[in-house]
C-alpha positions in Angstrom: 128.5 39.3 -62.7 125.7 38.4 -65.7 123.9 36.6 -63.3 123.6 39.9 -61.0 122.8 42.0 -63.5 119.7 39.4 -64.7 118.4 39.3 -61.0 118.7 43.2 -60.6 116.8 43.2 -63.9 114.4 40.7 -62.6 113.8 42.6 -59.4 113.5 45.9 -60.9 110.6 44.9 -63.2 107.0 45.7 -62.3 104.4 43.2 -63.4 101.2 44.4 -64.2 98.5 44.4 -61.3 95.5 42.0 -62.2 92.6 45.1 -62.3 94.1 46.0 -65.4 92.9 42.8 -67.1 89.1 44.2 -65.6 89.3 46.9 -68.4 91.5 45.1 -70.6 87.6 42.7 -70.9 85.5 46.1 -70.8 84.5 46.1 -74.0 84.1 42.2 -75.0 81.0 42.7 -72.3 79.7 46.6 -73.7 79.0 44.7 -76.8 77.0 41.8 -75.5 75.0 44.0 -72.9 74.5 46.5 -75.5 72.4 44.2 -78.1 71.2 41.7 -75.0 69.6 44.4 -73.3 69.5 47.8 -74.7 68.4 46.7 -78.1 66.8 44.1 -76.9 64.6 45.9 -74.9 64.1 48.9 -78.0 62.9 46.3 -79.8 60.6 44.8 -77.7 58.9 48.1 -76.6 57.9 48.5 -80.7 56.2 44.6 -80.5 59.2 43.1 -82.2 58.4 39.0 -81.1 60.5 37.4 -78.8 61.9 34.7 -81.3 63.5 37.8 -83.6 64.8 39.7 -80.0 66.8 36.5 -79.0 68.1 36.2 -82.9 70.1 39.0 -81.7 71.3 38.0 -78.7 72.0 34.7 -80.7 74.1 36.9 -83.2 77.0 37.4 -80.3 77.3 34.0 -79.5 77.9 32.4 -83.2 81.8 33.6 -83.3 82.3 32.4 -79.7 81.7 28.7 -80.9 84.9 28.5 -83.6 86.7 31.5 -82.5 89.4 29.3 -81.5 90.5 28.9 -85.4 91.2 32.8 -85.5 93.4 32.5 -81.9 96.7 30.8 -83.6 96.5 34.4 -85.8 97.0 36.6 -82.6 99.9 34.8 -81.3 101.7 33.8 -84.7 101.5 37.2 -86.1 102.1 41.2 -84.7 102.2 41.7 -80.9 99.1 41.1 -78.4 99.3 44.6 -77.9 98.9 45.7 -81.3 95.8 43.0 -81.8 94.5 44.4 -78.9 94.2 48.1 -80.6 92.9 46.6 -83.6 90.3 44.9 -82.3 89.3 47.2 -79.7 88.9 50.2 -82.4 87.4 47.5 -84.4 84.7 46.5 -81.5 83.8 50.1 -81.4 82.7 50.4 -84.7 81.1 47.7 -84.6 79.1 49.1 -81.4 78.9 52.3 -83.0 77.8 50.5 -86.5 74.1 48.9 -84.5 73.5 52.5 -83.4 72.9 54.0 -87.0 70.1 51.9 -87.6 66.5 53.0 -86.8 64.3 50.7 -84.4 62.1 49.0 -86.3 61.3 45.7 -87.9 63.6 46.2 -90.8 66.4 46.9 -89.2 67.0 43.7 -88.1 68.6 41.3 -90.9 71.0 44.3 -91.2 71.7 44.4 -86.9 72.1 40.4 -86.9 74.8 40.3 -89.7 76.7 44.0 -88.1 76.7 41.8 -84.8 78.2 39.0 -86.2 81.2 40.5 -87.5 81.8 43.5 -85.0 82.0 40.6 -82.7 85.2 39.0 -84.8 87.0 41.9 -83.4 85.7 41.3 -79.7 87.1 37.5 -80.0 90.7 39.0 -81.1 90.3 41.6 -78.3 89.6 38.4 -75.4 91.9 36.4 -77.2 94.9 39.0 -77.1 93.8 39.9 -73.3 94.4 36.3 -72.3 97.5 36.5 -73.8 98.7 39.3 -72.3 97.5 37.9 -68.9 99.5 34.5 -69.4 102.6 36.4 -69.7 102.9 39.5 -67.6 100.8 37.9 -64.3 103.1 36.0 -62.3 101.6 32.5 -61.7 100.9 33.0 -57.6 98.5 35.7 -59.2 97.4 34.2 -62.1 93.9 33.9 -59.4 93.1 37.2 -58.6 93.8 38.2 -62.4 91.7 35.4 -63.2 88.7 37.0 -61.0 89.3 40.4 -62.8 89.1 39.6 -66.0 85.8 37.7 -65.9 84.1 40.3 -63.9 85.4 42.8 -66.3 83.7 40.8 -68.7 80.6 40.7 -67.1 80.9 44.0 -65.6 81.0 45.0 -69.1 78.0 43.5 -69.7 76.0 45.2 -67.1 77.8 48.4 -68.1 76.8 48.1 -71.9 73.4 47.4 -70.8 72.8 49.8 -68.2 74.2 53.2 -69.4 73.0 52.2 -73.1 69.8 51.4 -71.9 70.0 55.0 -69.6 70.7 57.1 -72.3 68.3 55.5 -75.1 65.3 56.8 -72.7 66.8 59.8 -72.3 67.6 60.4 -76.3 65.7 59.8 -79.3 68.7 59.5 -80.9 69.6 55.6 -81.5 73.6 56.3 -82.1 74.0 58.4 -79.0 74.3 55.7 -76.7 76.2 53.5 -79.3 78.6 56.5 -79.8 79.3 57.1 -75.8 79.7 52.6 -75.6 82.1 52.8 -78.4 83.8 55.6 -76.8 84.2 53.6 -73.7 86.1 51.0 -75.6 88.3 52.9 -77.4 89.3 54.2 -73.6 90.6 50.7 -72.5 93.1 51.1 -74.8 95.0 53.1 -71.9 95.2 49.8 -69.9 97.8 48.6 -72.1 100.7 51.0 -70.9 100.1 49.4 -67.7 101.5 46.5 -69.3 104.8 45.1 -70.4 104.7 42.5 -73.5 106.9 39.4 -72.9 109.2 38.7 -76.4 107.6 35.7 -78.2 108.6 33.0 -78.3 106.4 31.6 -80.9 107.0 34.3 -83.7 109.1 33.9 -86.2 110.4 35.7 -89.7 109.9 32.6 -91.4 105.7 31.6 -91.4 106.3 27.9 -91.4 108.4 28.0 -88.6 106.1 30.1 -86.6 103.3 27.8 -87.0 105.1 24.7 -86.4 106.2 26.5 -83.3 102.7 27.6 -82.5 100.9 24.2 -82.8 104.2 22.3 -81.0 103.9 24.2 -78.2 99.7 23.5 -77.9 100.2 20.0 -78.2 102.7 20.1 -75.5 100.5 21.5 -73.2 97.7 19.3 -73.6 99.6 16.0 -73.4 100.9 16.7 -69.7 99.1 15.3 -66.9 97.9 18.8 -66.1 97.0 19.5 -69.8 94.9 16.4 -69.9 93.1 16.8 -66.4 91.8 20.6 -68.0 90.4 19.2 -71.2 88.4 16.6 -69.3 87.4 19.2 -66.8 85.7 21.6 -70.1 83.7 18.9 -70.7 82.1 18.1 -67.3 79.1 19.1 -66.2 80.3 20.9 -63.6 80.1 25.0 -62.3 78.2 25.7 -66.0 75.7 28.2 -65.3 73.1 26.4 -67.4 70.0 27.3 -64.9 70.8 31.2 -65.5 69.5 30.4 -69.4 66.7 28.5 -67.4 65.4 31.4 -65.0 63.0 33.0 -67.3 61.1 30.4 -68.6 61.2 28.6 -65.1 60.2 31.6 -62.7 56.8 31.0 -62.9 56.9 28.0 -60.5 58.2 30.3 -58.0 54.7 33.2 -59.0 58.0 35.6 -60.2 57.1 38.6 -61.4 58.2 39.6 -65.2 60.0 43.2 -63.1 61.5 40.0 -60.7 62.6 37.9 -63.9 64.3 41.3 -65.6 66.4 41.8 -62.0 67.6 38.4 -61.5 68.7 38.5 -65.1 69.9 41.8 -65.4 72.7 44.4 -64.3 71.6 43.2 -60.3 73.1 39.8 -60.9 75.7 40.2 -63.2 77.0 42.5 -60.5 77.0 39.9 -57.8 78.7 37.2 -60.7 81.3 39.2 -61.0 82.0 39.9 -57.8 81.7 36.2 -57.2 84.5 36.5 -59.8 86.8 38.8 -57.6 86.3 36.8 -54.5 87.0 33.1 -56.2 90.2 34.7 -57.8 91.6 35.6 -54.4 90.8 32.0 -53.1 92.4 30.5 -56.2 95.5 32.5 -55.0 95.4 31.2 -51.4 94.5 27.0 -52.3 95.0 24.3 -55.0 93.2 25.4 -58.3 92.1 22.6 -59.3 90.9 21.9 -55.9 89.0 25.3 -55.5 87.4 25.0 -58.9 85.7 21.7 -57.2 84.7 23.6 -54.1 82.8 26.5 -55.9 81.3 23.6 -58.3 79.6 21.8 -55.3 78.6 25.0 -53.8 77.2 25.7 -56.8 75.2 21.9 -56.4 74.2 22.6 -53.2 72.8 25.8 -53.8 70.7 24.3 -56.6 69.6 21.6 -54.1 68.3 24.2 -51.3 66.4 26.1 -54.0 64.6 22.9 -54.7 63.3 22.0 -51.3 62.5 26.0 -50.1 59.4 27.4 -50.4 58.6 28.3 -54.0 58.2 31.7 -53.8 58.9 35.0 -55.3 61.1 36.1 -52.3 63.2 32.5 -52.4 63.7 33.0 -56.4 65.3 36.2 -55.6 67.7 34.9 -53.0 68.8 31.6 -54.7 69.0 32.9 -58.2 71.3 35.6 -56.5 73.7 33.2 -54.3 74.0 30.8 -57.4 74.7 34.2 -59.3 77.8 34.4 -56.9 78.3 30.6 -57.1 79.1 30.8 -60.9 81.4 33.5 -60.6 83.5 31.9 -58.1 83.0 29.1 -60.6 84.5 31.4 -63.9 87.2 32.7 -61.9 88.1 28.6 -60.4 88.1 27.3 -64.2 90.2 30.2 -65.5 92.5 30.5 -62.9 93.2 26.8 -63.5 93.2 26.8 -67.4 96.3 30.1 -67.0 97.9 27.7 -64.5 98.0 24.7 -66.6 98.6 26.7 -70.4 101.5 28.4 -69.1 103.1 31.0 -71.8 104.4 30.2 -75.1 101.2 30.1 -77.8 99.3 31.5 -74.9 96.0 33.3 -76.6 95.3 30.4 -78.3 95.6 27.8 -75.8 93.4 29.4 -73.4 90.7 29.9 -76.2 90.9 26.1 -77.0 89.4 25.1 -73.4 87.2 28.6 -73.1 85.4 27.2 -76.8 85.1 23.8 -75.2 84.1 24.7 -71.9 81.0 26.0 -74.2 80.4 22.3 -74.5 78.8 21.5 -70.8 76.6 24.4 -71.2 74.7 23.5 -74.0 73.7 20.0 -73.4 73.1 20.6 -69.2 70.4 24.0 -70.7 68.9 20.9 -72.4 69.3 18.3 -69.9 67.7 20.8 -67.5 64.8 21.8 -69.7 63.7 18.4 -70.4 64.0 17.8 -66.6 61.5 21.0 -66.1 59.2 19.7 -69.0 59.1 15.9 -68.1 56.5 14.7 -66.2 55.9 11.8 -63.6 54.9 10.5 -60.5 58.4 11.5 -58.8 58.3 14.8 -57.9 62.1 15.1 -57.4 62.6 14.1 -60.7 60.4 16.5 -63.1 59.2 20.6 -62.6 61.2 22.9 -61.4 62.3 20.6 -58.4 63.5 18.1 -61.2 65.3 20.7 -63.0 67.3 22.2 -59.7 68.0 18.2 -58.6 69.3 17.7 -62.3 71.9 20.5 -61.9 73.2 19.2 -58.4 73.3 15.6 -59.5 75.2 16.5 -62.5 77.9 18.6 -60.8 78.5 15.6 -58.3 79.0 13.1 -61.1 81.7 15.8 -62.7 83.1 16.1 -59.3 83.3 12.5 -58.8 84.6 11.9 -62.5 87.3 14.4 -61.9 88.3 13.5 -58.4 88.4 9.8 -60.2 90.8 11.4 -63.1 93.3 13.1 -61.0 93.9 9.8 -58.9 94.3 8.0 -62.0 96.8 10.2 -63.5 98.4 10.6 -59.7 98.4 14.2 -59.5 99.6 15.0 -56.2 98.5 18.8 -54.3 101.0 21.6 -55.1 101.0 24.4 -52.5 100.6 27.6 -54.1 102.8 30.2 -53.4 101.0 32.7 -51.5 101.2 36.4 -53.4 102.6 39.3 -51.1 
């Protein structure tokens, strides 16, 4: 009798559908494009240098790097849901916050430190998204989810950008368009009563006990076969999106156009990213995860290999920065979709932020394994320029390929078919 009861329960309950996680990550990218492109360009109309514009685009990166020491806070303590409200009012005033300052050269040291801590609460808002996504996505979706909530991410970021950018021409007013962003992400709020919030089973009355539960339950994960094939894959050189840091400093070897450099870089391809996002989730639903993840990193290779040996020209810039746009956002989706497969539930916020924080890793030291590609010279072409810096990429994401392909053979992970979602 209990046991009909559980499965009418069961079959009665209605997961939530994986758009709601593109909301849910709404605001972690208004903030970004806000200060990477409305303020950046405010500022640079007024003859604010280059070096102080990209101190503020620095600014939203710093909490990204250690962010995983606040995650163990979100799933020890309160709900996900609650965190989520707090930081999300909390990422609004910070938004609203770099709006009250004038534009000009002294409001800068002021903007830099604002940024820095608005953008505590948008780590708690990704980290309690992520969370909520681990528990109340069925695994044979945990792909398409996956897609949405990167491009929600970026989509936020185009959004942030675009419409504050929109309205700061239209109104002399520098908290207008802060006010009508902040007001946006107060508004994805309303995603969460699309959601039902799994009981923890982390949390505890007692503090020591919730901890020791917390950290058991992290280690568990990453001692398993599956736990140990995703660290090793955050710290390949593989799907990273380094040559998107490279474009604009690069473009000139292609006669690019600054107006060129500014649409590759801007809304245009963080449009087609994150739909590169939506299309890799619905793959990573329909194949192995691990296996996809490889697939979209050598697309990502051989993309980077056909822009070296076409024409260098303004028009081939456009089209291959745009289709390795699209080959990184398959790439996000592949990595994430792999990481909610392997982390499971439990301590789920924080184990995901663990391998989002190292995945960091790759990105750095391939931007500077590229750039001194780009700035070397010598008498092999193939090896230095531009062409050396597209060859680096490729070679790189075949070695992580190969290393990884080596891994799973070590560790005799064998193909899992995945459940196909109705």
């Amino acid at each position: 009798m209990s046991d009909n009861i559980s499965t009418s329960v069961k079959a009665s309950y209605k997961h939530a559908h994986p758009i709601v996680f593109l909301f849910l990550m709404l605001p972690f990218g208004i903030t970004t494009g806000y200060v990477t492109v409305t303020l950046a360009y405010q500022f640079g109309k007024i003859g604010i240098s280059m070096s102080d514009i990209a101190s503020l685009a620095a600014a939203t990166l710093w909490i990204s790097i250690v962010k995983f020491l606040l995650a163990p806070f979100v799933d020890g303590f309160l709900t996900l849901k609650k965190w989520y409200v707090i930081s999300c009012l909390f990422t609004a005033l910070g938004v609203l916050a770099m709006g009250v300052f004038p534009i000009q050269a002294s409001s800068l040291t002021p903007l830099i430190w604002i940024i820095i801590v608005g953008n505590i609460g948008v780590a708690f808002l990704g980290i309690s998204a992520s969370g909520l996504l681990a528990h109340d996505v069925p695994d044979e979706m945990k792909g398409r989810a996956s897609g949405y909530y990167n491009a929600g991410n970026l989509g936020g970021t185009g959004l942030g950008g675009f419409v504050g950018l929109m309205l700061a021409e239209h109104f002399s007013s520098t908290w207008i368009p802060a006010l009508v962003l902040a007001i946006l992400c107060v508004f994805c709020c309303f995603g969460l009563f699309f959601i039902k919030e799994q009981a923890s089973t982390i949390r505890h009355t007692d503090i020591g006990k919730t901890l020791s539960s917390l950290f058991k339950d992290i280690g568990q994960s990453i001692i398993t076969k599956m736990g140990l094939l995703a660290l090793v894959l955050s710290f390949l050189p593989l799907g990273t999106g380094a040559l998107q840091n490279l474009w604009a400093g690069a473009a000139g070897s292609w006669n690019a156009s600054a107006a060129t450099v500014e649409f590759v870089n801007g809304l245009f391809s963080g449009l087609i990213t994150a739909g590169g996002c939506l299309i890799g989730g619905w793959i990573c639903d329909r194949m192995d995860r691990k296996n996809a993840y490889l697939l979209f990193g050598l697309l990502a290779a051989i993309c980077a290999i056909a822009m070296a040996y076409s024409p260098h020209t303004q028009t081939m810039f456009i089209i291959w920065t745009s289709v390795y746009a699209f080959a990184i956002g398959l790439c996000y989706s592949g990595f994430s979709a792999f990481v909610f497969e392997v982390i499971g539930r439990g301590a789920a916020g924080t184990k995901y932020t663990v391998f989002a924080c190292l995945s960091n890793i790759p990105i750095l030291y391939m931007t500077k394994v590229e750039g001194w590609f780009f700035d070397s010279k010598g008498s092999i072409s193939a090896l230095h320029g531009a062409t050396g810096m597209l060859n680096s990429e490729a070679l790189f994401g075949i070695i992580g390929i190969v290393l990884f392909l080596a891994l799973v053979r070590i560790l005799r992970i064998k193909k899992e078919p995945t459940e196909l979602a109705s």
